[in-house]
Short mmCIF file of the C-alpha atoms (twelve columns), coordinates in Angstrom:
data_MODEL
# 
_entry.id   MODEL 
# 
loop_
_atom_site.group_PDB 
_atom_site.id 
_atom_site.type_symbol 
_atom_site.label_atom_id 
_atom_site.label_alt_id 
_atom_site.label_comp_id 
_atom_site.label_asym_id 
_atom_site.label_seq_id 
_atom_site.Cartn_x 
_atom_site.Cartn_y 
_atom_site.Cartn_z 
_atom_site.pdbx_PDB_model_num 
ATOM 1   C CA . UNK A 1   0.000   0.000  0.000   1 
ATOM 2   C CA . UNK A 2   1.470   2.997  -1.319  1 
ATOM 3   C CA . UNK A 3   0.382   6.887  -0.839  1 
ATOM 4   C CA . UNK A 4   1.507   9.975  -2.693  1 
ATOM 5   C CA . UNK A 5   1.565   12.922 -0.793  1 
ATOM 6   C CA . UNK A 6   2.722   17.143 -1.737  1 
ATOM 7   C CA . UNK A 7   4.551   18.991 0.837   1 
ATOM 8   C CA . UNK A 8   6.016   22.523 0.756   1 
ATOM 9   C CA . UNK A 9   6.078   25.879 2.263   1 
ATOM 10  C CA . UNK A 10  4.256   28.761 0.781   1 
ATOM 11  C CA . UNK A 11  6.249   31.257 2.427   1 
ATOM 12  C CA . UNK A 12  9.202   30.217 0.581   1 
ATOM 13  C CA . UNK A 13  7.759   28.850 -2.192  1 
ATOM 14  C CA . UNK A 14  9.482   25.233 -2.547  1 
ATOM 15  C CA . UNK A 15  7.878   21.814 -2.103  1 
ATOM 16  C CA . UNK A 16  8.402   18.186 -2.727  1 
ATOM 17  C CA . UNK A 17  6.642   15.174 -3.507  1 
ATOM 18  C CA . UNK A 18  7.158   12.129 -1.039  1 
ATOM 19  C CA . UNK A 19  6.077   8.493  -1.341  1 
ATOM 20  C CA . UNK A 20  4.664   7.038  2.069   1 
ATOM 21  C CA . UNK A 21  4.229   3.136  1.943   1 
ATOM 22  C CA . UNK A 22  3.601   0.296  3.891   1 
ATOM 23  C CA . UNK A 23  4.048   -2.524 1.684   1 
ATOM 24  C CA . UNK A 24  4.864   -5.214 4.249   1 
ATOM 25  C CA . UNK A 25  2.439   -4.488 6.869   1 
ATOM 26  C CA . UNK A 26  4.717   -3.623 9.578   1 
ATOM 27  C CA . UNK A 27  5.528   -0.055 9.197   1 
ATOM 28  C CA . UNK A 28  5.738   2.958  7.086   1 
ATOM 29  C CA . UNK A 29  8.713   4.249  5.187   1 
ATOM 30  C CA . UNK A 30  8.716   7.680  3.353   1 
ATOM 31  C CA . UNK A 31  10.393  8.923  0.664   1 
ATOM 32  C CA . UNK A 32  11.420  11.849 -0.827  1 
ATOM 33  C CA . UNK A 33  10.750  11.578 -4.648  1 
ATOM 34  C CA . UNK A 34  11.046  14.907 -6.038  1 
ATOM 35  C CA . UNK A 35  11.666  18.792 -5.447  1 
ATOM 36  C CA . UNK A 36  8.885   20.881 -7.163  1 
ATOM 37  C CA . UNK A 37  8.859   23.784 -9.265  1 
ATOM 38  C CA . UNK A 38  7.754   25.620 -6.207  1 
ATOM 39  C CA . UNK A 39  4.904   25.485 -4.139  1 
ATOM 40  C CA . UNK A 40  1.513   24.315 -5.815  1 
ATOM 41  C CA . UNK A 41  -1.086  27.104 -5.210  1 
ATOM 42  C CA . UNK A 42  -3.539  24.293 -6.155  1 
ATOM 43  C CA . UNK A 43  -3.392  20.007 -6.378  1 
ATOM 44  C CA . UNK A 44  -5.601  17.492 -8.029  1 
ATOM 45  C CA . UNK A 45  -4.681  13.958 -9.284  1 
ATOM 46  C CA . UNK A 46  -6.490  11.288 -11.794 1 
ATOM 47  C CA . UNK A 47  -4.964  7.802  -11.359 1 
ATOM 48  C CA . UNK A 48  -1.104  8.223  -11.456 1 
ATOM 49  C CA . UNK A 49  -1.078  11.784 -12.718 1 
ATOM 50  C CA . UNK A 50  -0.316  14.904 -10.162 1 
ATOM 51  C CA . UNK A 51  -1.552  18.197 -11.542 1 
ATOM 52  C CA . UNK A 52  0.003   20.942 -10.185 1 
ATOM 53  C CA . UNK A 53  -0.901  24.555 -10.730 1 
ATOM 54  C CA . UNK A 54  1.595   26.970 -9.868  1 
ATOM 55  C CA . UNK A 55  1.445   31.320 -9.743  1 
ATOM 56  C CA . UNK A 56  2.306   31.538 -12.985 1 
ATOM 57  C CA . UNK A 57  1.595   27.507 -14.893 1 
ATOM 58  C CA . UNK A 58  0.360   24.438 -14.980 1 
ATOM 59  C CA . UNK A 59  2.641   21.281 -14.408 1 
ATOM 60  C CA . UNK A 60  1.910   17.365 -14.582 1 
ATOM 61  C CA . UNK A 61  3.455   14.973 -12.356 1 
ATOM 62  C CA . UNK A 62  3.813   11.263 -13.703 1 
ATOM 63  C CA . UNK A 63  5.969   8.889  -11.826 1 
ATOM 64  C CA . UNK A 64  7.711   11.639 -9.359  1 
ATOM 65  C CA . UNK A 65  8.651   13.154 -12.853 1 
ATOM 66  C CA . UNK A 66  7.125   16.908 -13.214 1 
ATOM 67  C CA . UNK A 67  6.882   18.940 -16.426 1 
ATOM 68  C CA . UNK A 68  5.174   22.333 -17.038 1 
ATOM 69  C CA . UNK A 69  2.308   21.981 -19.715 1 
ATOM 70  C CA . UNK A 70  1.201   25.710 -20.415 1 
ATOM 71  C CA . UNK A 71  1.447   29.130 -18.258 1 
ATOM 72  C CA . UNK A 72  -1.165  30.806 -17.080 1 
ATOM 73  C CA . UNK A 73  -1.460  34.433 -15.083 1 
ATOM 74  C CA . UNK A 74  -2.769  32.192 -12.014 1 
ATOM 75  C CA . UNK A 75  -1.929  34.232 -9.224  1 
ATOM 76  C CA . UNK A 76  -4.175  37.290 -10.324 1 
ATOM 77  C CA . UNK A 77  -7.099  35.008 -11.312 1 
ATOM 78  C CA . UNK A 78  -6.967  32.996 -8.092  1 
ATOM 79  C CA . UNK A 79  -7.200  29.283 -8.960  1 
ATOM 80  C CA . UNK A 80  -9.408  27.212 -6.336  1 
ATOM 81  C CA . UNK A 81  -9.819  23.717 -8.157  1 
ATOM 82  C CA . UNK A 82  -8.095  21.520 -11.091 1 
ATOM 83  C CA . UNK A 83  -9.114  18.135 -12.565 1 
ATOM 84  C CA . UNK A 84  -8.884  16.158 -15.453 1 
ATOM 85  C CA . UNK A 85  -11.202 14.462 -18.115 1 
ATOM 86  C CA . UNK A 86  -10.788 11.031 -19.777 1 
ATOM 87  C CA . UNK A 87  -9.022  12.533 -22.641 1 
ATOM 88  C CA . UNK A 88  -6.504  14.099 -20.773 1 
ATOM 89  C CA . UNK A 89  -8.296  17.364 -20.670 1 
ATOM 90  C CA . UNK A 90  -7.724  19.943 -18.110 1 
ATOM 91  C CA . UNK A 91  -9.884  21.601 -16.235 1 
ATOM 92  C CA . UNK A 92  -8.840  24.694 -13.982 1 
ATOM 93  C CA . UNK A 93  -11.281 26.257 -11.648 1 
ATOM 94  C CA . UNK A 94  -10.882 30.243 -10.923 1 
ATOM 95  C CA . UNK A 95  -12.607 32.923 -9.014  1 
ATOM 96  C CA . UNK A 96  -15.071 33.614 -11.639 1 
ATOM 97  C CA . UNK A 97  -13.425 32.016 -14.824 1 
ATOM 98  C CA . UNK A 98  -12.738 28.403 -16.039 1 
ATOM 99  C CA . UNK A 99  -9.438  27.833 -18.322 1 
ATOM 100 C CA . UNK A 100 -9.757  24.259 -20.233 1 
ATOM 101 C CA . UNK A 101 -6.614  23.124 -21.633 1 
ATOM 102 C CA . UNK A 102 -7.025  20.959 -24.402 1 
ATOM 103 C CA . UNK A 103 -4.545  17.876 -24.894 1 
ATOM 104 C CA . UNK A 104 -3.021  18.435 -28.299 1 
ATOM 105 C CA . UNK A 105 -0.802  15.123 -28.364 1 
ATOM 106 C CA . UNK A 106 2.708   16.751 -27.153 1 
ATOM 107 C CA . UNK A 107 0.758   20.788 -26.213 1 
ATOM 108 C CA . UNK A 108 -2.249  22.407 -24.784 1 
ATOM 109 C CA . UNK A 109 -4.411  24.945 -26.296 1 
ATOM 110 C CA . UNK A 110 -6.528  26.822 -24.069 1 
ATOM 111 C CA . UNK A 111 -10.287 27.337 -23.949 1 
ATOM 112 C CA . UNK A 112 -11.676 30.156 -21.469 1 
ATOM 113 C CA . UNK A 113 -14.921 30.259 -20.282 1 
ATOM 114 C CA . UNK A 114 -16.347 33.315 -19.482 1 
ATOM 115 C CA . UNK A 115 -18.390 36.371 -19.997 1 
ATOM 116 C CA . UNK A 116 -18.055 38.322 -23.855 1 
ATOM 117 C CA . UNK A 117 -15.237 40.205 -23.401 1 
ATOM 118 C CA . UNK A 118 -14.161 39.870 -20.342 1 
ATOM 119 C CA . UNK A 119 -10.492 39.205 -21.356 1 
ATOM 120 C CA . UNK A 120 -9.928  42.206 -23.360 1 
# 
């Protein structure tokens, strides 16, 4: 039995990803797997994957391995929620916008939803 857990201090803006596990009953070992970009101003996961959305982008996280997908302005908007779709979609959940990032194989395009012109 294995648990992934994020860690970090928002003061200083670093963090980590650690593996906690208890595969043979008896006790728990943790590990430190990763250092992060920074601290993730928001978290969600789907299966293996760790998104991570940061003041400024948008990482994933497969196996301990991290890798910014697209930047975003996140700090101004304030992000409250992220999640993913079956198709890899991503969904990122704002004050009063939404921002889906569509999976273009190796990029993302993004899709805002919101009032007529309220990003002008």
């Amino acid at each position: 039995m294995a648990s992934r857990f994020i860690t970090g201090d928002l003061a200083s803006d670093v963090g980590s990803a650690w593996l906690y596990s208890n595969d043979d009953g008896h006790g728990w070992s943790i590990q430190k797997k990763a250092e992060l970009h920074g601290f993730p101003k928001i978290i969600g996961s789907s299966g293996e994957r760790i998104l991570l959305g940061y003041g400024e982008a948008i990482s994933i996280m497969d196996d301990f391995h991290e890798r910014q997908i697209t930047e975003l302005p996140m700090m101004e908007l304030q992000p409250s929620s992220i999640a993913d779709d079956a198709k890899g979609d991503i969904y990122v959940g704002m004050n009063v916008f939404v921002v889906r990032l569509i999976s273009n194989r190796d990029s993302y395009s993004q899709q805002w939803f919101t009032q007529e012109g309220c990003l002008k």
